[in-house]
C-alpha positions in Angstrom: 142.6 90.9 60.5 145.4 89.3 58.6 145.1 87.4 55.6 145.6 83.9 55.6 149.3 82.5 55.0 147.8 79.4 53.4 146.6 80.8 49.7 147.9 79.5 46.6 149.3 82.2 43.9 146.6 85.0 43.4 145.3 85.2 39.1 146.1 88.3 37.1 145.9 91.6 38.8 144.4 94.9 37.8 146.6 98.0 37.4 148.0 100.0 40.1 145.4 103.0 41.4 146.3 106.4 43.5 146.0 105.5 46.9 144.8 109.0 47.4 142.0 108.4 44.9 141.1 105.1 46.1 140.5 106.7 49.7 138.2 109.6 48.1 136.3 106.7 46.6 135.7 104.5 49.5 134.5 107.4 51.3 132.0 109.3 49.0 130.7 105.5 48.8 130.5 105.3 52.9 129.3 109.0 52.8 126.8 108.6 50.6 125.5 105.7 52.2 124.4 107.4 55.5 127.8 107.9 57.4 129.2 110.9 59.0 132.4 112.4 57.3 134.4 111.5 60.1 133.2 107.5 60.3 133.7 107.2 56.5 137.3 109.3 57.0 138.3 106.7 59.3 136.7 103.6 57.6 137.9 104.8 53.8 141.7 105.3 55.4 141.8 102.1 57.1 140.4 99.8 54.3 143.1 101.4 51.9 145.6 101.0 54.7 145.2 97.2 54.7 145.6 97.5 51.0 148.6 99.7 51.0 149.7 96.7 53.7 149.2 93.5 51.4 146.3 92.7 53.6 143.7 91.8 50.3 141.0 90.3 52.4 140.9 93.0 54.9 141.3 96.2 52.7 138.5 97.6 50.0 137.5 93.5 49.8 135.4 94.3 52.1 134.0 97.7 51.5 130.9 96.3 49.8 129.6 93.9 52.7 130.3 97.0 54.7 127.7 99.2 52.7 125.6 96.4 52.4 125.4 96.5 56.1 125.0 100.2 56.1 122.0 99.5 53.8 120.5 96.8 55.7 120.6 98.9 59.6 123.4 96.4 60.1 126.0 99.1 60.9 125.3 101.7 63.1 125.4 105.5 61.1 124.9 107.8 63.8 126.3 108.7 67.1 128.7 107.7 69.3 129.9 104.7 71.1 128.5 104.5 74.8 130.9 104.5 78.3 129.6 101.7 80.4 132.2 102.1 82.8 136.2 103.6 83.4 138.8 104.7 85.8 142.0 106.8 85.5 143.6 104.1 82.9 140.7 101.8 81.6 137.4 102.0 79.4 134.8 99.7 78.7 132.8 101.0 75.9 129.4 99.3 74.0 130.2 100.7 70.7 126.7 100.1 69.3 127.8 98.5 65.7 128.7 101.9 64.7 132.0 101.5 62.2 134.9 99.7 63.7 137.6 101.9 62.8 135.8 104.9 63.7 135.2 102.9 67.4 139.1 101.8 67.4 140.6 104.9 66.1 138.8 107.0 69.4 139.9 104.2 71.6 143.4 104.8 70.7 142.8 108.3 70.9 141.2 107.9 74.6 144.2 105.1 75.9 147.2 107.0 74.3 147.6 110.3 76.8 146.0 107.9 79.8 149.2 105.6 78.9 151.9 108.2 79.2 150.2 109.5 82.3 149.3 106.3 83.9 152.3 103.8 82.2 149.4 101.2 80.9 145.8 102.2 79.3 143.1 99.5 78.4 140.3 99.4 76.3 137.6 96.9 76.2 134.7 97.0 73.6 131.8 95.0 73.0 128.9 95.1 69.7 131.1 96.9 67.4 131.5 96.5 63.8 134.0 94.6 61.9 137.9 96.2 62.6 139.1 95.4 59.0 142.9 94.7 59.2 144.2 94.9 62.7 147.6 96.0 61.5 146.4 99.0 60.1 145.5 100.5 63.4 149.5 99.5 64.6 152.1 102.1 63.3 151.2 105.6 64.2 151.0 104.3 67.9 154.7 102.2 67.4 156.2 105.5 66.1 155.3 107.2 69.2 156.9 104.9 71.3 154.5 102.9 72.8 153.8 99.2 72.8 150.2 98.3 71.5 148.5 95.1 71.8 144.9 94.6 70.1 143.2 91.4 69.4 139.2 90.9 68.4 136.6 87.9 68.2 133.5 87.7 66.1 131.1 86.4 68.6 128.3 85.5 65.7 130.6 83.2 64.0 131.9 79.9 64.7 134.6 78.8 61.7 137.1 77.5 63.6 136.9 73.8 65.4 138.6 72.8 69.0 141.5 69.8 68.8 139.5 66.9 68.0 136.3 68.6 67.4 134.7 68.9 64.3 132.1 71.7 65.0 132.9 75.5 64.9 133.4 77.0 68.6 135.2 80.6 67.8 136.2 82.4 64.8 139.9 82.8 63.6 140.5 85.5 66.2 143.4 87.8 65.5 145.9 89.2 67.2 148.3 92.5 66.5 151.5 93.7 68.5 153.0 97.2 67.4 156.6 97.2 69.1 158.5 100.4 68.8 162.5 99.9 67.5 164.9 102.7 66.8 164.0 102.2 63.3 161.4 100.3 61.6 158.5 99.0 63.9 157.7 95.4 64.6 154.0 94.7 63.6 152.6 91.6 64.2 149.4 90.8 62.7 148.5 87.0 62.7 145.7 84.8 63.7 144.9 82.3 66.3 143.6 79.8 63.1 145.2 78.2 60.1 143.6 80.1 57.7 140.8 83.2 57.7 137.0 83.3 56.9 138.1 86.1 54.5 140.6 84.3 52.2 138.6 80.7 52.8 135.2 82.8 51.5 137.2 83.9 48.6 138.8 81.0 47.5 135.3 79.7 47.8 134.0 82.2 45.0 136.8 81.9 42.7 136.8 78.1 43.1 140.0 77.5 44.4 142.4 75.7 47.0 144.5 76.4 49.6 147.8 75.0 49.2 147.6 73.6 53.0 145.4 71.2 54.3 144.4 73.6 57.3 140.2 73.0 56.7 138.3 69.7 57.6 135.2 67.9 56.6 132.5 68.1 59.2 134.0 64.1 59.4 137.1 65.7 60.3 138.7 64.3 57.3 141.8 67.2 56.5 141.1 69.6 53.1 142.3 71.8 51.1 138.5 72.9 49.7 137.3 75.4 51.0 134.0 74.7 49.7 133.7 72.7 52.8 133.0 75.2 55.1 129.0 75.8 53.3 128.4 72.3 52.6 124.9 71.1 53.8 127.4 69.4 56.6 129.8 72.7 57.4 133.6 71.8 58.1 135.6 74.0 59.8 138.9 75.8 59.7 141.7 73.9 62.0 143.4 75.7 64.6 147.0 77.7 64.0 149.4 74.3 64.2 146.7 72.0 62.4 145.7 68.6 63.1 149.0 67.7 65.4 149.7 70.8 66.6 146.4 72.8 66.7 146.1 72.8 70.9 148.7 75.3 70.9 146.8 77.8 68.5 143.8 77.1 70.2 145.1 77.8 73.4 146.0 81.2 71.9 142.6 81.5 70.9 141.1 80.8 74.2 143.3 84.0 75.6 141.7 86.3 72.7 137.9 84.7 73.7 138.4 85.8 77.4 140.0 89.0 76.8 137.7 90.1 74.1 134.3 89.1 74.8 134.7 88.0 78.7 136.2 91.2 79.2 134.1 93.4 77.3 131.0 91.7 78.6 129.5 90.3 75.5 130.2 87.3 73.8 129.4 83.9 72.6 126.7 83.3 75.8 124.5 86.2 74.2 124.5 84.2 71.0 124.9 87.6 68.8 124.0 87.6 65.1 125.2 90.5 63.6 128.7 90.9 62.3 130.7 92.5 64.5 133.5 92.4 67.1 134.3 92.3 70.3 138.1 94.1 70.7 140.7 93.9 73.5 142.9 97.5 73.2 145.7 98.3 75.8 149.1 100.9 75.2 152.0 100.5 76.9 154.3 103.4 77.3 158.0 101.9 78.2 158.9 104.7 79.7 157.4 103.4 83.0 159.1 100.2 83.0 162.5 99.7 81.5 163.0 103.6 79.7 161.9 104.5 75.7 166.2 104.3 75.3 166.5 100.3 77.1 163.2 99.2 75.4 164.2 99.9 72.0 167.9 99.2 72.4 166.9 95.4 73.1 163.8 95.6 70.6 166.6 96.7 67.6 169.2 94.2 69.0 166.9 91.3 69.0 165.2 92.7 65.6 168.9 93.0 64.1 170.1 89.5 65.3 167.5 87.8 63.9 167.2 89.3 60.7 171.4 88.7 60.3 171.3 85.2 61.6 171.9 82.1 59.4 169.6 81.0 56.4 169.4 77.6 55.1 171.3 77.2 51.8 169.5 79.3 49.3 166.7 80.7 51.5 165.8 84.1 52.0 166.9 86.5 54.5 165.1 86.1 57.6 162.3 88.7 58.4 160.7 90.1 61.2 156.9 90.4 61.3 155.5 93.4 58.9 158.8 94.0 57.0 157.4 92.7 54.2 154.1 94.7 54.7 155.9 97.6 55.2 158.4 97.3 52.2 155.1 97.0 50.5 153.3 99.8 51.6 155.9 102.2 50.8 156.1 100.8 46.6 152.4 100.9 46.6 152.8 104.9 48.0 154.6 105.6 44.8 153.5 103.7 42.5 149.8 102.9 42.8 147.7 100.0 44.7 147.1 96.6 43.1 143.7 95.7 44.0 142.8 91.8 44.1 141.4 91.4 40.6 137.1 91.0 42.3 137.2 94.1 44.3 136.1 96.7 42.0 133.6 94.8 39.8 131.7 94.3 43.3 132.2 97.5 43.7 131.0 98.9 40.6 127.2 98.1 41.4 127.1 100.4 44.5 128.8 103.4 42.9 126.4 103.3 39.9 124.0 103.6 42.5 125.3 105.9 44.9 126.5 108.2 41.6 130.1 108.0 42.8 133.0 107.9 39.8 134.9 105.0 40.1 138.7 106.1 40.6 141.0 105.6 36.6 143.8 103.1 37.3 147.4 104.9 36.9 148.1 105.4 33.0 151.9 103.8 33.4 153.5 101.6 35.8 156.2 103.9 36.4 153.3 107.0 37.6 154.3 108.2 41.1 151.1 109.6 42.6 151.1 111.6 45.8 151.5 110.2 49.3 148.0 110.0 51.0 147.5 110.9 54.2 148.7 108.3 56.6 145.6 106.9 59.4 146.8 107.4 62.8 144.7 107.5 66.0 141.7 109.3 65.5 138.5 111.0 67.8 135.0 110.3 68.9 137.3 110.1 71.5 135.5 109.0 74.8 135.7 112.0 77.0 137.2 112.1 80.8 
């Protein structure tokens, strides 16, 4: 998921680390605890993606409420995600709660060929483990060409509130669009919400506010506390657009709910209560439409007029969704990952106990370490 757009200015941050040596940590940490080299390959790559990305709350953040999970039979170790049903273009899979980006990274891996064959693959997946940041999944699939739309509920949580409700009915519900240019990608990663549960809840622990009023009391009374949201009386987070505007996010959101859990199969009717997901996956290969060469001729025009049109006096150039992320990722690749200042003291505990060295930050802020390798679409891979 993304991270929320609301959050006022983070405190100090730690020194840059390796993103190489971050990912061998967050592995021998997943491996350790029970997974299989592949799962915690695919977990450990994708967690420092969304770090590499900007993506705080989605990245290492949350690789200790992962192997708490592990701990607690919560996420699935072993195995393979089961084929309820499919066709020539189209697989619905009941993942288990094994790791979500070991589940994801197959499904990509199953819908990409079926996509150039067929023009359009989709996946549908239901009880699987949390995705981390959906815009980590995005690239590798953009540079090949091909359009890729995912979007994911929780169906065990309830954070954000209907217009003019004042009681949780779905949770912040992301979406993310990969859309293939003749240069750099466009990679939408946003939610349906005004804010996350993952930058609320930490805002929450370091006793802090968002700089928007995008929560309410559970009097429906607009906040910037995110405190609110565990009070004896929860509030909830408001829909993307607010208190005037919020039918419009919400009517996004209602898209995600049917596509995801109606879809899939499994949803808010089963009353779930483990973390998890339920994930709508589909690839698009141009080719069978418009052509690769007319798709990305309008993608760059529309990319390049928008990012050279007018600013208002003194504002900043216009950008298109994930240039900043991008820009990002490739200064962190050289010169190290700053981690949000709470992720490795909460991660200290578990590598004491697992016997796992915890990585040394870089020894200069101009060190260049090595380029990691990059996640791309990866195998369980559901077979035909």
């Amino acid at each position: 998921m993304c991270f929320a757009f609301f959050a006022v200015d983070s405190p100090a941050l730690n020194s840059p680390y390796p993103a190489p040596a971050l990912t061998r940590f967050a592995r021998a940490l997943l491996t350790k605890s029970g997974l299989s080299s592949a799962m915690a390959r695919d977990v450990a790559e994708i967690l420092v993606e969304g770090d590499l990305l900007g993506k705080t709350t989605h990245g290492l953040q949350l690789l200790a409420p992962y192997l708490q999970n592990i701990a607690d039979g919560k996420m699935t170790r072993t195995g393979r995600p089961k084929i309820i049903k499919r066709s020539a273009a189209t697989l619905l899979l009941d993942a288990r709660y094994l790791p979500g980006p070991f589940v994801l990274r197959g499904a990509i891996g199953w819908a990409i060929p079926r996509a150039k064959k067929h023009g359009v693959a989709t996946v549908a997946i239901r009880q699987c483990h949390h995705i981390a940041c959906l815009q980590a999944f995005l690239q590798p699939v953009a540079d090949r060409g091909l359009v890729m739309l995912l979007m994911c509920n929780d169906p065990a949580v309830a954070s954000v509130a209907a217009p003019g409700g004042v009681e949780g009915v779905c949770s912040p519900d992301p979406v993310a669009v990969g859309i293939p240019t003749t240069g750099q990608p466009i990679l939408i990663d946003t939610t349906t919400a005004s804010a996350t549960n993952g930058m609320v809840a930490r805002l929450t622990r370091e006793k802090r506010k968002l700089s928007s009023l995008v929560l309410q009391t559970a009097l429906g009374e607009p906040t910037d506390d995110p405190s609110v949201l565990i009070a004896k009386l929860p509030g909830t987070i408001l829909p993307l657009g607010g208190l005037e505007q919020g039918y419009k996010g919400f009517a996004f959101a209602v898209m995600v709910e049917a596509l995801t859990g109606a879809l899939a199969g499994h949803g808010r009717a089963d009353k779930p209560t483990r973390w998890g997901a339920s994930i709508f996956l589909q690839i698009i290969d141009p080719k069978f439409f418009s052509g690769g060469a007319a798709f990305n001729r309008e993608t760059t025009y529309f990319a390049k007029t928008c990012r050279q049109s007018k600013t208002r006096p003194h504002g900043s150039p216009v950008r298109m969704p994930g240039d900043d992320a991008q820009a990002r990722r490739r200064q962190q690749l050289e010169r190290g990952i700053i981690l949000h200042p709470g992720i490795m003291p909460a991660l200290q505990p578990w590598a004491e106990k697992l016997g796992v060295k915890i990585p040394k930050p870089l020894p200069a802020a101009d060190a260049r370490p090595k380029r990691g390798r990059e996640a791309g679409s990866r195998k369980w891979e559901a077979r035909s």
